[in-house]
C-alpha positions in Angstrom: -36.8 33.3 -82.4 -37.5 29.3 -83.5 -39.9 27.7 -81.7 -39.7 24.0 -80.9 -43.2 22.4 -82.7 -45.4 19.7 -80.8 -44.1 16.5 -79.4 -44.1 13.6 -81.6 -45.8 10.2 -80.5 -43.6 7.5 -80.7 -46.0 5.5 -83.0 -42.6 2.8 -83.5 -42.3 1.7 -79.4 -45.0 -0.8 -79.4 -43.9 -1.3 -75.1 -46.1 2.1 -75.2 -49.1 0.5 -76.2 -50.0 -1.1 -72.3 -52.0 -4.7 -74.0 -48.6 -5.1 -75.9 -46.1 -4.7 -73.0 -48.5 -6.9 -70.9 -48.7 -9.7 -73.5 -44.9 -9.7 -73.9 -44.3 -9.7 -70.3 -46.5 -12.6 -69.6 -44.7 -14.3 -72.7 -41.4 -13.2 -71.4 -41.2 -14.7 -67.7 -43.2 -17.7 -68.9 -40.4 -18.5 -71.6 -38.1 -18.3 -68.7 -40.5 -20.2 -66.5 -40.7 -23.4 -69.3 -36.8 -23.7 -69.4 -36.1 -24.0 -66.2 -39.0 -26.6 -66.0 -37.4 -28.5 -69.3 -34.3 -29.0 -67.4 -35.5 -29.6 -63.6 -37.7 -32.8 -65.2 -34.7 -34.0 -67.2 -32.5 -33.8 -64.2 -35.4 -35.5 -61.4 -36.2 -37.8 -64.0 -32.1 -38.9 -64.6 -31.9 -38.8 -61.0 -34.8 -41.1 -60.0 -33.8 -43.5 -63.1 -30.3 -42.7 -63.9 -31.6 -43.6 -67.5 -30.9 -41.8 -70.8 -34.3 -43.3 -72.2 -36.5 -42.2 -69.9 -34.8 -38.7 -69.6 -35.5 -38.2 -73.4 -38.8 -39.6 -73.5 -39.5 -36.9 -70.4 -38.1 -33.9 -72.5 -40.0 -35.3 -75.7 -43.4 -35.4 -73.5 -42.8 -31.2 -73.4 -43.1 -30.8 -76.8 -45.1 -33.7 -78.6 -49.0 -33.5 -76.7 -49.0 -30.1 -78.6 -49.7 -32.4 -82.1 -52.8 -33.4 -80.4 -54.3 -30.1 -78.8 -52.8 -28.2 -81.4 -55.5 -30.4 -84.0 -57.9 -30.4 -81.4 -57.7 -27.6 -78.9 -56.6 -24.8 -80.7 -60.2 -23.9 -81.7 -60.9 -22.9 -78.4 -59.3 -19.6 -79.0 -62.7 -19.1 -82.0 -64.8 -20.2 -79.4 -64.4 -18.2 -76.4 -62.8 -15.1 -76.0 -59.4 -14.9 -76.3 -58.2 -13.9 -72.9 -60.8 -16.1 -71.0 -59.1 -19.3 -73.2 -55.3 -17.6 -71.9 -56.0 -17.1 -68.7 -58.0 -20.3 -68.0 -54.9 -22.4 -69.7 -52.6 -20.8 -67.9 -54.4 -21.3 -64.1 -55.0 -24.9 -65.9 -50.9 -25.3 -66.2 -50.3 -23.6 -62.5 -52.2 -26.5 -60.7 -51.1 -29.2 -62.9 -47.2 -27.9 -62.5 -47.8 -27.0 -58.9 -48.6 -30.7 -58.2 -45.6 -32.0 -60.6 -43.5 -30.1 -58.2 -44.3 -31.8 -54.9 -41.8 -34.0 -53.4 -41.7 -37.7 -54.3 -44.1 -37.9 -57.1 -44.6 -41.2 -58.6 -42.9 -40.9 -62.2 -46.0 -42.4 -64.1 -48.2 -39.6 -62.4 -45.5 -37.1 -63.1 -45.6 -38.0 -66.7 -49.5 -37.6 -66.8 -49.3 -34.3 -65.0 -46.7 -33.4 -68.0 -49.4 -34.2 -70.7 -52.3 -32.8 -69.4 -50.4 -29.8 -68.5 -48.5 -29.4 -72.0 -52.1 -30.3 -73.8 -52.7 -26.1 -72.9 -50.3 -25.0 -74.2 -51.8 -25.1 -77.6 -55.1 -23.2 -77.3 -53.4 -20.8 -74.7 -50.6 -19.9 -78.4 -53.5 -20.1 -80.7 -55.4 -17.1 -78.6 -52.3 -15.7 -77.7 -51.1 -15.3 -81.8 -54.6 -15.2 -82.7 -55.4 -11.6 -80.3 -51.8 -9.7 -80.9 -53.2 -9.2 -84.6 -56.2 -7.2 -83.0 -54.3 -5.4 -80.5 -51.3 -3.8 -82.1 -53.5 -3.7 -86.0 -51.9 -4.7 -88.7 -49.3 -2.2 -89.6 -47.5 -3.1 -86.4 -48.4 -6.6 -86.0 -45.6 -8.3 -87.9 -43.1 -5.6 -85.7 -44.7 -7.0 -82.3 -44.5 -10.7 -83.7 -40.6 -9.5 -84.4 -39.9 -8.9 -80.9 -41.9 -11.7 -79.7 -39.9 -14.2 -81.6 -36.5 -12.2 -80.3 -37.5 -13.0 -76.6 -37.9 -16.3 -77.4 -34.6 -16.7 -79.1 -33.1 -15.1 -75.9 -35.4 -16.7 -73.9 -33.8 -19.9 -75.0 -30.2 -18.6 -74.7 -30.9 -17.8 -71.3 -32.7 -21.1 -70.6 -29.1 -23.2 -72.2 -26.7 -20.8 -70.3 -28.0 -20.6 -67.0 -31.1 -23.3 -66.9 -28.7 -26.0 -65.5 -26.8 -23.8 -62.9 -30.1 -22.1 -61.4 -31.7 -26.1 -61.3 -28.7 -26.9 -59.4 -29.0 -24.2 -57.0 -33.2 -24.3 -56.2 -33.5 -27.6 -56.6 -36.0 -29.6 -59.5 -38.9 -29.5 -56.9 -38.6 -25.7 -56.2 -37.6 -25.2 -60.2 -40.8 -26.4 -60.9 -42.8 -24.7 -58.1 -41.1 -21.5 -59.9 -42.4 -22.4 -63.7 -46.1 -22.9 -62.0 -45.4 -19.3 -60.5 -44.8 -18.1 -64.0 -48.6 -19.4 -65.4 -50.0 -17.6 -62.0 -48.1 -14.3 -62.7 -49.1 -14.9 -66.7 -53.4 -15.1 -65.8 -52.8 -12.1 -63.7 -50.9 -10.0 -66.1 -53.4 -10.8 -69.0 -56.5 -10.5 -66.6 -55.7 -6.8 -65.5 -53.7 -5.7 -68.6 -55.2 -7.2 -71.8 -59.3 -5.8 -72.5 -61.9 -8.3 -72.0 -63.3 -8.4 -76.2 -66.5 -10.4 -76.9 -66.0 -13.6 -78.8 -64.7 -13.7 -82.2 -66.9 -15.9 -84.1 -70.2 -16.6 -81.8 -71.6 -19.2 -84.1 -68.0 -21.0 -84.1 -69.7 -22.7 -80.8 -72.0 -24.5 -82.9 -69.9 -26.0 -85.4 -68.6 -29.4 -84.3 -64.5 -30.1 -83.8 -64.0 -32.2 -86.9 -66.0 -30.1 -88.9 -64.1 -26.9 -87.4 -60.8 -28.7 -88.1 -61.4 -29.6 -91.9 -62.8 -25.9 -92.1 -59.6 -24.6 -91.5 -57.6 -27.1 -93.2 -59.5 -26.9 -96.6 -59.3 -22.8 -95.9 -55.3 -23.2 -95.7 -55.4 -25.6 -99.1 -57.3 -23.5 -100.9 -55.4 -20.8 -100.7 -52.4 -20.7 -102.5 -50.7 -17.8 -100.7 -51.3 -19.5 -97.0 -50.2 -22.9 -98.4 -46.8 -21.7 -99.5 -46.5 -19.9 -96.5 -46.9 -22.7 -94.8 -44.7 -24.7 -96.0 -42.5 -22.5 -95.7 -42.5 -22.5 -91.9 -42.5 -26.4 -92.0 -38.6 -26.2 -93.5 -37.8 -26.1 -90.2 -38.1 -29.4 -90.3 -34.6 -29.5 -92.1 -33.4 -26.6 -89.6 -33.5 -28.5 -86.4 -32.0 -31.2 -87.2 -28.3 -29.9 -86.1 -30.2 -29.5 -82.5 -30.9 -33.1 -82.5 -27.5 -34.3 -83.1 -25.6 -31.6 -81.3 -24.4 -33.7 -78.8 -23.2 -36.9 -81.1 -21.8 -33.6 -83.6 -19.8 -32.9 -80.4 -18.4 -36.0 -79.8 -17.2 -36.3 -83.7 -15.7 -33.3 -84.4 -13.8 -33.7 -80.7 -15.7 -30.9 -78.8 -16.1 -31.6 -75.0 -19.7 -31.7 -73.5 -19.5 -27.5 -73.1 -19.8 -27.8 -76.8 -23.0 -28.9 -77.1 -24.6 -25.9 -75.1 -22.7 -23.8 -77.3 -23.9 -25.1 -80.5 -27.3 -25.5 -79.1 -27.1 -21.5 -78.9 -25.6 -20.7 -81.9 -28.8 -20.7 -84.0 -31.0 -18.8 -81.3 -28.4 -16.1 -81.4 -28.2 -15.6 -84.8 -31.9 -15.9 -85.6 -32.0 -12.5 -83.3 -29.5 -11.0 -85.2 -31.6 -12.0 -88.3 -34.6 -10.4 -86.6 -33.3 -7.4 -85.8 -31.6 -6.4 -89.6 -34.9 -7.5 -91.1 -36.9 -5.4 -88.6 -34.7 -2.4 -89.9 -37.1 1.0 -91.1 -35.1 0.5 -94.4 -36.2 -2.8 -95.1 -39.7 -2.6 -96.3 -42.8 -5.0 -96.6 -42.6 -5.1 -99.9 -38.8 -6.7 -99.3 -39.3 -8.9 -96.6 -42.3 -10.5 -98.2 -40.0 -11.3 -101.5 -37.2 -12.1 -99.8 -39.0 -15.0 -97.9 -37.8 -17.5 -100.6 -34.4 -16.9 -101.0 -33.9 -16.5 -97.1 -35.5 -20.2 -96.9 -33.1 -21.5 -99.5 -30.1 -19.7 -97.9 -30.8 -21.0 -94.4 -30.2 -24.3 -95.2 -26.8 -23.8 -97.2 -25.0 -23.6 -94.3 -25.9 -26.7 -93.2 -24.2 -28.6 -96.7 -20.8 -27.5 -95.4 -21.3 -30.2 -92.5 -20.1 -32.9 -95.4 -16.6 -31.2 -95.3 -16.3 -32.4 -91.5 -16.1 -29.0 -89.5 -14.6 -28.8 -86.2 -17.1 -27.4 -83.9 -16.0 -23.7 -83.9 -17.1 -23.4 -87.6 -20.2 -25.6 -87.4 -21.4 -22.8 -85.0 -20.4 -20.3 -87.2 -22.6 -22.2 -89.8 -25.3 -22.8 -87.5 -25.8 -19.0 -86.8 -25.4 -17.8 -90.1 -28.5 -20.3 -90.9 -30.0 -18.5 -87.9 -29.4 -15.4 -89.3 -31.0 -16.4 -92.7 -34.3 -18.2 -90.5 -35.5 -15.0 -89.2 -37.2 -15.2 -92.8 -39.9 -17.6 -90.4 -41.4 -14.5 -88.4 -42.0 -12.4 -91.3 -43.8 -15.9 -92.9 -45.3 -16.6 -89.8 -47.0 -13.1 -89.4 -48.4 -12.9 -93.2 -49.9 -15.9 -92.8 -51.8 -14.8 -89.8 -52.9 -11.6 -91.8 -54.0 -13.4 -94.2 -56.3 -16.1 -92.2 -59.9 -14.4 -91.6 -59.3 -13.3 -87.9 -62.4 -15.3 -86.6 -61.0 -18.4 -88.2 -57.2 -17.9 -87.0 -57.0 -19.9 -83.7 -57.9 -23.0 -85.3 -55.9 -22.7 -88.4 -52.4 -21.7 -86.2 -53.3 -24.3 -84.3 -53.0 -26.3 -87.5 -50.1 -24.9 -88.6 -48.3 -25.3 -85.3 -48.6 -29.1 -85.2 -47.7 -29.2 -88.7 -44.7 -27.8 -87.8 -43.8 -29.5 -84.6 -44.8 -32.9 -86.7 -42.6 -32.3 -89.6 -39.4 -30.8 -86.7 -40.1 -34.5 -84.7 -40.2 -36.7 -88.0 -36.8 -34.6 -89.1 -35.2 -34.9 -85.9 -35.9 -38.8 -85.7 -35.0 -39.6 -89.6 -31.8 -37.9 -88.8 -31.0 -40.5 -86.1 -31.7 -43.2 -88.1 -29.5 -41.9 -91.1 -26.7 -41.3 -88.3 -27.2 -45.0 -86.9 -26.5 -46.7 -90.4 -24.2 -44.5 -91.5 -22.3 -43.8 -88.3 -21.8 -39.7 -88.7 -24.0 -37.2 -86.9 -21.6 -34.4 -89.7 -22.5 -36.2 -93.1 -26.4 -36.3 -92.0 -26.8 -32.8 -91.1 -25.1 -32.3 -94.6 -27.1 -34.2 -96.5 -29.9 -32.9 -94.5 -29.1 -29.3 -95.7 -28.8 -30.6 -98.9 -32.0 -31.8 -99.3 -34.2 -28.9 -97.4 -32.1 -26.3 -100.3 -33.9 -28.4 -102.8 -37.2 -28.0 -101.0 -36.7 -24.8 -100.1 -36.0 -23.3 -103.8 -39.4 -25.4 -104.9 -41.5 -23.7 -102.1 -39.6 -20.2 -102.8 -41.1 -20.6 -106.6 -44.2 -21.3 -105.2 -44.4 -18.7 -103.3 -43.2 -16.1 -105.8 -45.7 -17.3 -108.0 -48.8 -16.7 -105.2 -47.2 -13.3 -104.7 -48.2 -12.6 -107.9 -52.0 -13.1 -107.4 -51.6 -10.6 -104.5 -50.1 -12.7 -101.5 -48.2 -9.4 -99.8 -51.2 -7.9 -100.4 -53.0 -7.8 -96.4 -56.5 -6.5 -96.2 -56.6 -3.6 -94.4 -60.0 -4.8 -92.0 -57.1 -7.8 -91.2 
């Protein structure tokens, strides 16, 4: 008579490792929590102002203050221990949003509140990135990376489908006494579910900022392998640009405004699609590593069909298949992290991060330019594919190249 042998773990369902599902959950509602924010202050400030200007300078305040602290802030996270730095950024952010969200607050206090509370975000991703590594080790860290990017992705689809009706039905005061909920729920999740671990460089406390800051930048130059990989994450530059110009892209190609939020969605959803195949058990480091260049090149090809003047059904069909192909950034993203010494990794994400939220804003405002003198919003995103193939196929030689002094190669003590 057979006898059934011994359970198997589940060594592949990283939501059974407890500091992984509580990191994710944090991330998760937070995510959430910052789109709803996003479009409650773009909706008080329209409604206070009834000004376009202002109501993109607000939604441009959420994203740019992360250049600075990103340079400057991010080397909290060698400092201190990593969960002290998350939780205290993320209480930081609760007050800060939980005053943003009382009733009548004076606009150019609002905006302040907005800066100070968006300058903690950056040390509060640099901990974050730089303690999954230690957590899940690093034969599963590029797999939990995978499915942090994915709830992004849907984060964000959730945030464009549903952000607007939700404002409309709490209100932008109450939407944004929800977001300062989400930092509260965030300390407590990582305070009772993440391990208290001492600090990972102790004599990191000594070194000044600037010199900290060129430490990591001359560690990232030096290195042939990180360098290509990050420049290979700062082709996003190229990537976004479609999200800039939705909205004038609608109004050429004769979409209504409900196109905009669909095209706005179309490369999230695809870049989950991308994440999942290239997360498959068949598809192996080895693979993903080399296929990092050609992915790059490929995810800006869809974007040269622009210059044939697509109605707005195909440019989203373009805009996820480039999705699809950008998934190619998590896998980049993650190797670059294995490969920074872990006590020098908060400041040298946080590097990396601005770089590529610098190179995203300088893309995004080139683009308008380009479409103010030449008067099509279809012909610059072509063009801007165009150019970020080139790019992309000089990078994917480069990279091929530090492959072969060992790039896929991740030290095991990692």
């Amino acid at each position: 008579m057979a006898t059934n042998g011994p359970k198997k773990s589940r060594p592949d369902n990283l939501f059974h490792l407890g500091e992984f599902r509580t990191l994710w959950a944090a991330y998760a509602q937070s995510i959430l929590g910052d789109q709803l924010a996003r479009v409650a202050l773009s909706l008080l400030v329209f409604e206070r102002t009834d000004s376009p200007g202002w109501t993109a300078a607000t939604y441009a305040l959420t994203t740019l203050p992360a250049l600075l602290s990103g340079v400057l802030l991010s080397g909290l996270a060698d400092r201190f221990p990593r969960r002290t730095v998350m939780i205290s950024c993320d209480l930081t952010r609760m007050v800060l949003v939980g005053l943003m969200a009382l009733p009548g607050m004076p606009l150019p206090l609002l905006a302040g509140l907005l800066v100070l509370a968006q300058l903690a975000e950056a040390p509060f991703a640099a901990a974050q990135g730089a303690l999954l590594p230690t957590v899940l080790g690093v034969q599963r860290y590029e797999r939990g990376q995978r499915i942090m990017q994915i709830t992004h992705q849907a984060g964000q689809l959730v945030g464009f489908a549903g952000g607007g009706l939700l404002v409309a039905w709490l209100g932008s005061n109450r939407s944004l006494t929800v977001n300062a909920a989400t930092f509260l729920i965030s300390a407590a999740l990582v305070r009772f579910g993440v391990k208290a671990r001492p600090v990972a460089n102790a004599e990191a406390r000594t070194v000044k900022l600037g010199a900290q800051v060129r430490g990591a930048a001359a560690l990232i130059w030096s290195d042939r392998r990180l360098r290509s990989l990050l420049v290979l994450g700062w082709l996003a530059a190229f990537i976004v640009l479609p999200e800039g110009l939705a909205a004038p892209f609608a109004d050429e190609a004769g979409g209504g405004a409900y196109a905009v939020g669909l095209l706005l969605a179309s490369h999230p959803a695809g870049m989950v699609l991308g994440a999942a195949l290239l997360g498959r058990s068949g598809v192996g480091d080895g693979t993903r590593s080399r296929l990092l260049g050609p992915l790059a090149v490929a995810a800006n090809l869809p974007l040269v069909f622009y210059l044939l003047g697509p109605r707005t059904e195909v440019a989203m069909l373009l805009l996820f298949i480039a999705g699809v192909c950008s998934a190619y950034q998590i896998t980049a993203g993650a190797t670059f992290v294995l490969l920074t010494p872990a006590d020098r990794r908060g400041q040298a994400l946080g590097l990396a991060r601005s770089g590529m939220i610098a190179m995203q804003g300088i893309g995004v405002a080139a683009g308008g330019v380009v479409t103010e003198l030449t008067g099509s919003p279809a012909n610059t995103i072509g063009a801007s594919g165009l150019l970020g193939a080139v790019c992309a196929v000089l990078v994917a030689i480069a990279w091929a190249r530090a492959r072969g002094t060992g790039a896929e190669m991740i030290p095991k003590n990692a």
